[in-house]
C-alpha positions as CSV (number, residue, x, y, z in Angstrom):
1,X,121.2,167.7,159.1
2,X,122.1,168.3,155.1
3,X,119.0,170.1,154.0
4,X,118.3,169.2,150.0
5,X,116.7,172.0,148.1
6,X,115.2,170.8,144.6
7,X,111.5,170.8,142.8
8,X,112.1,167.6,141.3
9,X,111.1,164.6,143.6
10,X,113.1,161.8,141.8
11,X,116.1,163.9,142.8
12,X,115.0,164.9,146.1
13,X,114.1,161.2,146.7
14,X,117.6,159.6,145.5
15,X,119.4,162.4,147.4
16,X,117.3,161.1,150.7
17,X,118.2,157.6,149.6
18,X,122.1,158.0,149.3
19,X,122.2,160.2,152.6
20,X,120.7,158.0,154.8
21,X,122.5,154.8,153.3
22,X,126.2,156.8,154.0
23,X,124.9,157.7,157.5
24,X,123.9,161.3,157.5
25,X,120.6,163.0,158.5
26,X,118.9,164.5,155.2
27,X,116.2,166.9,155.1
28,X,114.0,167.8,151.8
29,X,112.1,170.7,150.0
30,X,110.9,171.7,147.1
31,X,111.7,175.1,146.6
32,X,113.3,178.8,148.0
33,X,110.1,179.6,150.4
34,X,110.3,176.1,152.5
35,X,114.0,176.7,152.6
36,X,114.1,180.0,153.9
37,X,111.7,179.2,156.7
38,X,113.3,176.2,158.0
39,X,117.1,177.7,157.7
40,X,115.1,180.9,160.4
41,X,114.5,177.6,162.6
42,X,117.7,176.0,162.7
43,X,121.3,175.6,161.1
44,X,121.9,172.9,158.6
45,X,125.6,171.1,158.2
46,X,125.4,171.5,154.7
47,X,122.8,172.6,151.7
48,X,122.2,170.9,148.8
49,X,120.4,172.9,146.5
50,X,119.6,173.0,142.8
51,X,119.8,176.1,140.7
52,X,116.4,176.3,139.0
53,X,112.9,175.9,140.9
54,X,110.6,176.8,137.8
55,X,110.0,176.7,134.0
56,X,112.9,179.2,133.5
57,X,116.2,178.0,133.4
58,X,118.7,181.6,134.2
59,X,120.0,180.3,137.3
60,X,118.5,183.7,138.9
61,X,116.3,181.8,141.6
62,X,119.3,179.5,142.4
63,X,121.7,182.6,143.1
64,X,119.3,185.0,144.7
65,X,118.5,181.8,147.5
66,X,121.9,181.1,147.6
67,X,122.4,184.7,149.0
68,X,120.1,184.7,151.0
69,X,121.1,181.5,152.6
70,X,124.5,183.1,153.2
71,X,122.6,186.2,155.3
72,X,121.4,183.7,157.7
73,X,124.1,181.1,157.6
74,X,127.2,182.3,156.1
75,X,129.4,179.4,157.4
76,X,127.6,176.6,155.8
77,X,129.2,175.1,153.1
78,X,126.2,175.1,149.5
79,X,126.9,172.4,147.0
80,X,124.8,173.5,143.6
81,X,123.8,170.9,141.6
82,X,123.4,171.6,137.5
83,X,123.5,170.6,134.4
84,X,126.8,170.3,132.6
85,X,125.5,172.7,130.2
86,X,124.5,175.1,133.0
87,X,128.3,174.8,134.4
88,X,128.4,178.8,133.5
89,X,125.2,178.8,136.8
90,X,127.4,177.0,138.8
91,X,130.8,179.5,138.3
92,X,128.1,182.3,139.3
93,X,127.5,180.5,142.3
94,X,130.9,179.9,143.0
95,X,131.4,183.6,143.1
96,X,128.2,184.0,145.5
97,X,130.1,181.8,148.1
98,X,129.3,178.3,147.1
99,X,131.5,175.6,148.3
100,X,131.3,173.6,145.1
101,X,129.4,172.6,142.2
102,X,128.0,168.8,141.2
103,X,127.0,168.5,137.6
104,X,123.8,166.0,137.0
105,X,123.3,163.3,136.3
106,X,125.3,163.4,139.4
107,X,128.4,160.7,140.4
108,X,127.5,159.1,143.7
109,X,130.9,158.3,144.7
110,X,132.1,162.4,143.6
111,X,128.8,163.9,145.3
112,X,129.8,161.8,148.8
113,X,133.1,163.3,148.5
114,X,132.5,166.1,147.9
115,X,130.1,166.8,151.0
116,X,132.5,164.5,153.2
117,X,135.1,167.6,152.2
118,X,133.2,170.1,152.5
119,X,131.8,169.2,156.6
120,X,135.8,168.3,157.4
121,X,137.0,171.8,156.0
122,X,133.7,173.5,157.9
123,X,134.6,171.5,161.2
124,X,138.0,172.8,161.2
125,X,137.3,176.4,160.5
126,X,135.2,176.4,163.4
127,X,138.1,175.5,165.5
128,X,140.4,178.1,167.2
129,X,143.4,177.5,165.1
130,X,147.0,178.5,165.7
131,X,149.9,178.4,163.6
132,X,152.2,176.0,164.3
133,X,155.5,175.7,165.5
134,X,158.6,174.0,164.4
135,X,158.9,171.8,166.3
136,X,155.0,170.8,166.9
137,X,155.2,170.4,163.3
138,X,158.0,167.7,163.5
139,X,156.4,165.8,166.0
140,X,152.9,165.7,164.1
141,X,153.0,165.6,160.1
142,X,156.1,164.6,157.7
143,X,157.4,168.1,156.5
144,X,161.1,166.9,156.6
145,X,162.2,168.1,152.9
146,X,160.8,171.7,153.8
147,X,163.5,173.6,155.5
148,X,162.9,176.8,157.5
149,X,161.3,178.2,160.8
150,X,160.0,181.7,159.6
151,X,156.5,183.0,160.8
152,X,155.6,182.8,156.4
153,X,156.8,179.4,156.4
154,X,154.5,178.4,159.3
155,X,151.8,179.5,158.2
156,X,151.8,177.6,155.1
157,X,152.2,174.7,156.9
158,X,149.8,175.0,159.5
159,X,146.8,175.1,156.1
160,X,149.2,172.1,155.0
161,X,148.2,170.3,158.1
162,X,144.5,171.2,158.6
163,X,143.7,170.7,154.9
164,X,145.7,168.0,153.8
165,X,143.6,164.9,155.6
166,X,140.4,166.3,153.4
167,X,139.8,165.2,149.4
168,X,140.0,169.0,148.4
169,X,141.5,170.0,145.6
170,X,144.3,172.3,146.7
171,X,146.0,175.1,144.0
172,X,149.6,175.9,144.9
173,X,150.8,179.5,143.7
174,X,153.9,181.4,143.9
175,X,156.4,182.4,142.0
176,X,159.2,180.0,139.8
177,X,161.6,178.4,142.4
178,X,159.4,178.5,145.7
179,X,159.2,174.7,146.4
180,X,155.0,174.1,145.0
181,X,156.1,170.5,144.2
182,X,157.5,170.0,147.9
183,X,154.2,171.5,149.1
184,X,152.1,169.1,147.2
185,X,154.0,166.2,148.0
186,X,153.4,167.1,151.6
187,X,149.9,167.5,151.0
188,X,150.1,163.9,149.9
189,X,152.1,163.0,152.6
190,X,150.3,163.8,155.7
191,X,147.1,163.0,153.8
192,X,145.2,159.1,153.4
193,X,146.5,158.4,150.0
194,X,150.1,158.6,151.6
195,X,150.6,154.8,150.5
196,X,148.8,155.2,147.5
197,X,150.6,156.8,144.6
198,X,152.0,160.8,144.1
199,X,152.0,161.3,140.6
200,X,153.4,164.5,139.3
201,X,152.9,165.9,136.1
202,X,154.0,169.1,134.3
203,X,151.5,170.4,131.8
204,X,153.7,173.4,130.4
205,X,155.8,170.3,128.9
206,X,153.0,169.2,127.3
207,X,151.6,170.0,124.1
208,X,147.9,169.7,123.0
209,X,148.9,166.2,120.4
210,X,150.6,164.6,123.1
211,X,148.0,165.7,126.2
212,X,145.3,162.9,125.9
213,X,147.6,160.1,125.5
214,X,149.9,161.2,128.1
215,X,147.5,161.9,130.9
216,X,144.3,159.1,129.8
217,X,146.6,156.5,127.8
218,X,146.5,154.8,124.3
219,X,145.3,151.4,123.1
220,X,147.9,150.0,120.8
221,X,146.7,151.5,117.2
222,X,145.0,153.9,118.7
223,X,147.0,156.5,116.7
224,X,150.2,156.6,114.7
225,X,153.3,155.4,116.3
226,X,151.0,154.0,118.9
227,X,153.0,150.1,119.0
228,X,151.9,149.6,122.6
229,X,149.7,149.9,124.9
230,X,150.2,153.2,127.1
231,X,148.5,153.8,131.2
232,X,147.8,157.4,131.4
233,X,149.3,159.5,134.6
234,X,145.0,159.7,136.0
235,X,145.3,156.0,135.9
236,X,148.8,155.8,137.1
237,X,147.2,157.8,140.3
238,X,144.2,156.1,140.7
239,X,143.8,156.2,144.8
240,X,146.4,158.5,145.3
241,X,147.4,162.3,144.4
242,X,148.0,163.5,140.9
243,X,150.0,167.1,140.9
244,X,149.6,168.8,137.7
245,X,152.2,171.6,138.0
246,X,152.5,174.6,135.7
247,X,148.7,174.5,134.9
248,X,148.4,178.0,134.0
249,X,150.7,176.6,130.6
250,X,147.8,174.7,129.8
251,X,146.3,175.4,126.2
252,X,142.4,175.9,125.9
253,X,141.7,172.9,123.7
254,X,143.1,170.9,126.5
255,X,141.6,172.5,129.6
256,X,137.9,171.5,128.4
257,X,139.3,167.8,128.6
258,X,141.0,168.1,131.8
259,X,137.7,169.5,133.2
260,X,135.6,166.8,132.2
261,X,137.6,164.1,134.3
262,X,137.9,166.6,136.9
263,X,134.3,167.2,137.4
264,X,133.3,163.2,137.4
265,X,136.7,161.7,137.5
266,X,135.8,159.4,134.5
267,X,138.0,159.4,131.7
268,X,138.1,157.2,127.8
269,X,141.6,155.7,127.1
270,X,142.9,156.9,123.3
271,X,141.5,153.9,121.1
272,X,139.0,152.8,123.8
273,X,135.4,154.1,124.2
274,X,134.5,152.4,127.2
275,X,135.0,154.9,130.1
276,X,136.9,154.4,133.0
277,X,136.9,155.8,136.9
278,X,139.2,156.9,138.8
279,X,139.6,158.2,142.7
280,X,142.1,160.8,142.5
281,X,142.9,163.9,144.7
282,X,144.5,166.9,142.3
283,X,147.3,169.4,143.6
284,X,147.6,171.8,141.2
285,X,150.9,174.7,141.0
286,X,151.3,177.7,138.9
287,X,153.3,180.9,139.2
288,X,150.6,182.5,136.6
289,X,147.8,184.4,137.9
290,X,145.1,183.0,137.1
291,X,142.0,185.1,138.3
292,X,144.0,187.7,135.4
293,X,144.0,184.8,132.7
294,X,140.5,184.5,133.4
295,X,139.7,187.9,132.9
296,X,141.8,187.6,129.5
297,X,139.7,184.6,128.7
298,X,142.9,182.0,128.1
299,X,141.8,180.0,131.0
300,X,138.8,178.5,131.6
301,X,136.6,180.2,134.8
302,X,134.7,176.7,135.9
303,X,138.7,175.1,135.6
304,X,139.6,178.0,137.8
305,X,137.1,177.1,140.6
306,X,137.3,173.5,140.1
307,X,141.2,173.1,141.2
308,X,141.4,176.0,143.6
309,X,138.9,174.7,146.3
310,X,141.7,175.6,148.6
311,X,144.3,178.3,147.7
312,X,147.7,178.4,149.0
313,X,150.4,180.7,148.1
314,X,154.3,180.6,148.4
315,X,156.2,183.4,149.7
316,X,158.7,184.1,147.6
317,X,162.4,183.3,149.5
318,X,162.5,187.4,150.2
319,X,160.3,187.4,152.3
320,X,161.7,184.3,154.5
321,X,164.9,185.6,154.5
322,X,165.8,184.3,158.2
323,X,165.3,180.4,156.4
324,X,168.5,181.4,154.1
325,X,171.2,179.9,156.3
326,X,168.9,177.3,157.2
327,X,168.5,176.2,153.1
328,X,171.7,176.9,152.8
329,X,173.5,174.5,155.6
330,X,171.3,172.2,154.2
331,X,172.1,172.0,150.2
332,X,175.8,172.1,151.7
333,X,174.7,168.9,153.7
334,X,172.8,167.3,151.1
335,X,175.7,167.9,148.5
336,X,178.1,166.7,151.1
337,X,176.7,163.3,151.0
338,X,175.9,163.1,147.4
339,X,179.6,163.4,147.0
340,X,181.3,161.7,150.0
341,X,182.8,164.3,151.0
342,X,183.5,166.8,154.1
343,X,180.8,169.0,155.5
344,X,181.1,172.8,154.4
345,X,180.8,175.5,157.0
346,X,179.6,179.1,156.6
347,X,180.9,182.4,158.2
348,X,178.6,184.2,160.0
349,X,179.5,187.0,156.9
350,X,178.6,184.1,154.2
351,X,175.2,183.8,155.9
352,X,174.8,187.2,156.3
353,X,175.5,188.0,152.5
354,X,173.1,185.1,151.8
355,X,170.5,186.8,153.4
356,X,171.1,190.1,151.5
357,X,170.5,188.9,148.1
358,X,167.5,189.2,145.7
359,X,166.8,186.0,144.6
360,X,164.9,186.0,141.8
361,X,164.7,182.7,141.2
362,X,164.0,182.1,145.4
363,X,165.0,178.6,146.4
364,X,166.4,177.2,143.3
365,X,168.8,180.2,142.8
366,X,170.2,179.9,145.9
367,X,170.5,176.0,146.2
368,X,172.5,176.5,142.4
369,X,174.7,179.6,144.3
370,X,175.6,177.4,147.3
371,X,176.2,173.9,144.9
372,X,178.5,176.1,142.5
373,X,180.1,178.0,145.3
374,X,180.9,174.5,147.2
375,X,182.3,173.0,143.6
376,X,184.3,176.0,142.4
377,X,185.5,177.1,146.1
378,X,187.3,173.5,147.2
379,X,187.2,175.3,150.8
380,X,185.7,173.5,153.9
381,X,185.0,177.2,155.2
382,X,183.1,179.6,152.7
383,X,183.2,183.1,153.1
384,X,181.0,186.0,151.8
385,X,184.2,186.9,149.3
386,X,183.5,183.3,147.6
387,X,179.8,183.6,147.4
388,X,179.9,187.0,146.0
389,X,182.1,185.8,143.0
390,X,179.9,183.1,142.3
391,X,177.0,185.2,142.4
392,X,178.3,188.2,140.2
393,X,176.9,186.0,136.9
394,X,173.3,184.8,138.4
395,X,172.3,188.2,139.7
396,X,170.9,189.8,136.2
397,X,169.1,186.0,136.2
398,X,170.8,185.7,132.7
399,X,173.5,184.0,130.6
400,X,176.0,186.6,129.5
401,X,176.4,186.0,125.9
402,X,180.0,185.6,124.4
403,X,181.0,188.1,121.4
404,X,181.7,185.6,119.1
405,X,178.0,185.6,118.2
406,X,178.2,189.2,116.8
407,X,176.7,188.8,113.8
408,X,174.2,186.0,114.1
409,X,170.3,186.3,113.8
410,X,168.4,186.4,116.7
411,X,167.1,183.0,116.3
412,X,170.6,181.6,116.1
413,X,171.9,183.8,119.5
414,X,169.3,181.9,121.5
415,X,169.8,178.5,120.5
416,X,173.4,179.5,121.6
417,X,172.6,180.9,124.4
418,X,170.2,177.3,125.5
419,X,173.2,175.4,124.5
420,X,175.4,177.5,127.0
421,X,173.2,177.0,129.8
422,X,172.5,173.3,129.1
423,X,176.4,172.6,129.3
424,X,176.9,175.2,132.3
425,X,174.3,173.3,134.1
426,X,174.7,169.6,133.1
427,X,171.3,169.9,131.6
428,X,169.6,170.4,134.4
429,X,166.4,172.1,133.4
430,X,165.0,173.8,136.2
431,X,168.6,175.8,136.9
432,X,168.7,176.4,132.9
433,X,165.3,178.2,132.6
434,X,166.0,180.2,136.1
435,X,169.2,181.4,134.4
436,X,168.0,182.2,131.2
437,X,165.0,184.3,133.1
438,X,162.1,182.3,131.6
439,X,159.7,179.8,132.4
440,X,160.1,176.3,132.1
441,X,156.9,175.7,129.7
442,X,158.7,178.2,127.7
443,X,162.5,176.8,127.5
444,X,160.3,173.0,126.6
445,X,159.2,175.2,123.4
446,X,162.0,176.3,122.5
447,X,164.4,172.8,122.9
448,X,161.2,171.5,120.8
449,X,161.6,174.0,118.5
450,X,165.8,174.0,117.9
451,X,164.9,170.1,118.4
452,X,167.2,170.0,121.1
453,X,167.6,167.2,123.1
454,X,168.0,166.2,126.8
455,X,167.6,163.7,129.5
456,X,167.3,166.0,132.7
């Protein structure tokens, strides 16, 4: 039974409606006092319950029911419904241990969703789960690009596999160079959009003039320079998974638009006023924390709880350090066949000294530290001697700078020093910003502001 709490009967009759017609069991009231004494009686699969019940509009009957609903029941999942200028009820609610929020006039389609998630993520808390093995893992979901065995690793992939058939909206944390775009693509994976598109995009490369057009599209002459046109990445994804990494980067301006589509998954092309749906599930990374942005007020609390339905951090590589000589056969492996050439072997003193380091930069460091090992060594057989010259320039995470740029300004010395690192690493950007020890939002600022240019 999905019990509907609201004093309006239009809504309380339209819920009924759009229950029955998907095939569930709805039950309605009007208020807290007929709510409280049927929950005594029996357990509902879900509550859907508005936030007001009189003239008053504070939200203050909606939370202390809420609360009370958790005494009795504190495993079933409360959608509020609000208005969208009552969002700031709803982030309360969230806090009080509400599953979700629906904003009305409410989206049909999103509000079926949303309960459909919410009883499949219920159903499988309720079961005795295990972590899984390697091996069980193998046999059951597709988590072939993630390489390791540890007890951390495991247990990330066990909420991989219990969470990934649902619709929720999943937040990836953990720090630079832990493998969040691996995890969301094996979200997408071993989800039912696997056929459907994976669409990743990186907001800390974005910046607020180029957001709309990039992630909702442009007519042509919708703006300046705007000769064609241009199918925005929501559309792009439509059925399918978008990944917004690096969504912590985000500016303000832009996180009230992101919210919008996020909360009714409509969105109006640039140039275009008519609006648009779209059925998308959003994986979102950052290696911010955001429950401190929050608190600093530079990003947005109702975001915050509408992306991080389910949470699931990255340990950094330190504390998987028995997966090191599994990551690292396999970057030897992988470069092996990039290259057409021989397999490389590790002493048991390479692997040993593998495991020893810091690894600031987790993952990424060490695939660079086994890539440029490989390349610089020429051996078939590395030992810890040719790792530990290799590593001697990554292990302050920085570029050392050369002294013929005594005597230049500060600005001048770090356009240097990006230009060193772009041609040390081919341009590969992810290695750059891990060696120059900052973000990669922050090294797309600065290339955009020495106008710098590169195709990696």
């Amino acid at each position: 039974m999905i019990l509907i709490i609201d004093d309006d009967s239009v809504v309380r009759s339209s819920l009924t409606f759009l229950l029955k017609h998907a095939g569930f069991e709805p039950e309605a009231v009007t208020g807290p006092e007929e709510a409280l004494a049927l929950i005594r009686k029996e357990r509902p699969r879900l509550i859907l319950m508005d936030m007001n019940f009189s003239m008053t509009t504070t939200g203050e009957e909606g939370i202390q029911l809420l609360r009370q609903v958790k005494i009795f029941h504190p495993e079933v999942p409360v959608i509020l419904m609000t208005a969208w200028g009552s969002i700031s009820l709803a982030v309360q609610g969230m806090q009080a241990g509400a599953f979700d929020f629906i904003t009305k006039p409410w989206n049909n389609l999103m509000l079926l969703k949303s309960i459909r998630t919410a009883l499949e993520l219920s159903e499988q808390d309720q079961k005795q789960i295990t972590t899984l093995d390697r091996v069980e893992a193998d046999k059951k979901f597709h988590f072939d690009k993630i390489i390791g065995k540890s007890r951390a690793l495991m247990e990330v992939l066990s909420t991989v596999s219990r969470i990934a058939p649902t619709n929720a909206s999943v937040l990836i944390t953990g720090e630079s160079g832990t493998g969040k775009e691996l995890i969301a693509e094996a979200i997408h994976q071993n989800s039912k959009r696997a056929k459907e598109p994976f669409v990743k995009v990186n907001l800390g490369g974005l910046s607020q003039s180029l957001f709309e057009s990039e992630m909702f599209g442009h007519k042509k002459g919708a703006f300046t320079d705007a000769y064609m046109d241009r199918t925005g990445r929501f559309e792009m994804a439509h059925k399918g998974t978008i990944f917004l990494d690096e969504i912590g980067d985000l500016e303000l301006s832009c996180q009230v638009k992101l919210l919008r589509v996020l909360q009714d998954q409509t969105f109006e092309v640039l140039g275009d006023s008519t609006p648009r749906k779209v059925d998308v599930r959003v994986v979102s990374a950052t290696n911010c924390n955001l429950q401190d942005m929050v608190a600093a007020r530079s990003f947005r609390e109702d975001l915050f709880y509408r992306i991080n339905l389910i949470t699931i951090h990255l340990p950094a590589l330190r504390e998987r350090r028995e997966d090191i000589p599994l990551l690292a056969t396999w970057f030897a492996n992988q470069q092996a066949k990039q290259n057409g050439s021989p397999v490389v072997e590790f002493s048991s003193e390479a692997k040993t000294y593998l495991r020893k380091l810091p690894y600031s930069g987790n993952i990424r460091e060490l695939k660079n530290l086994v890539e440029r090992t490989i390349l610089v060594s020429g051996k078939s057989r590395l030992d810890a001697s040719d790792f530990e010259r290799q590593s001697q320039s990554l292990s302050s995470g920085t570029i050392p700078v050369q002294s013929s740029f005594a005597g230049m300004t500060l600005e001048e010395l770090e356009k240097q020093s990006i230009l060193q690192a772009l041609e040390k690493y081919n341009g590969n950007l992810s290695h750059v910003a891990t060696a120059l020890g900052v973000s990669r939002a922050a090294l797309y600022r600065r290339l955009e502001k020495y106008g710098l240019q590169t195709d990696k």
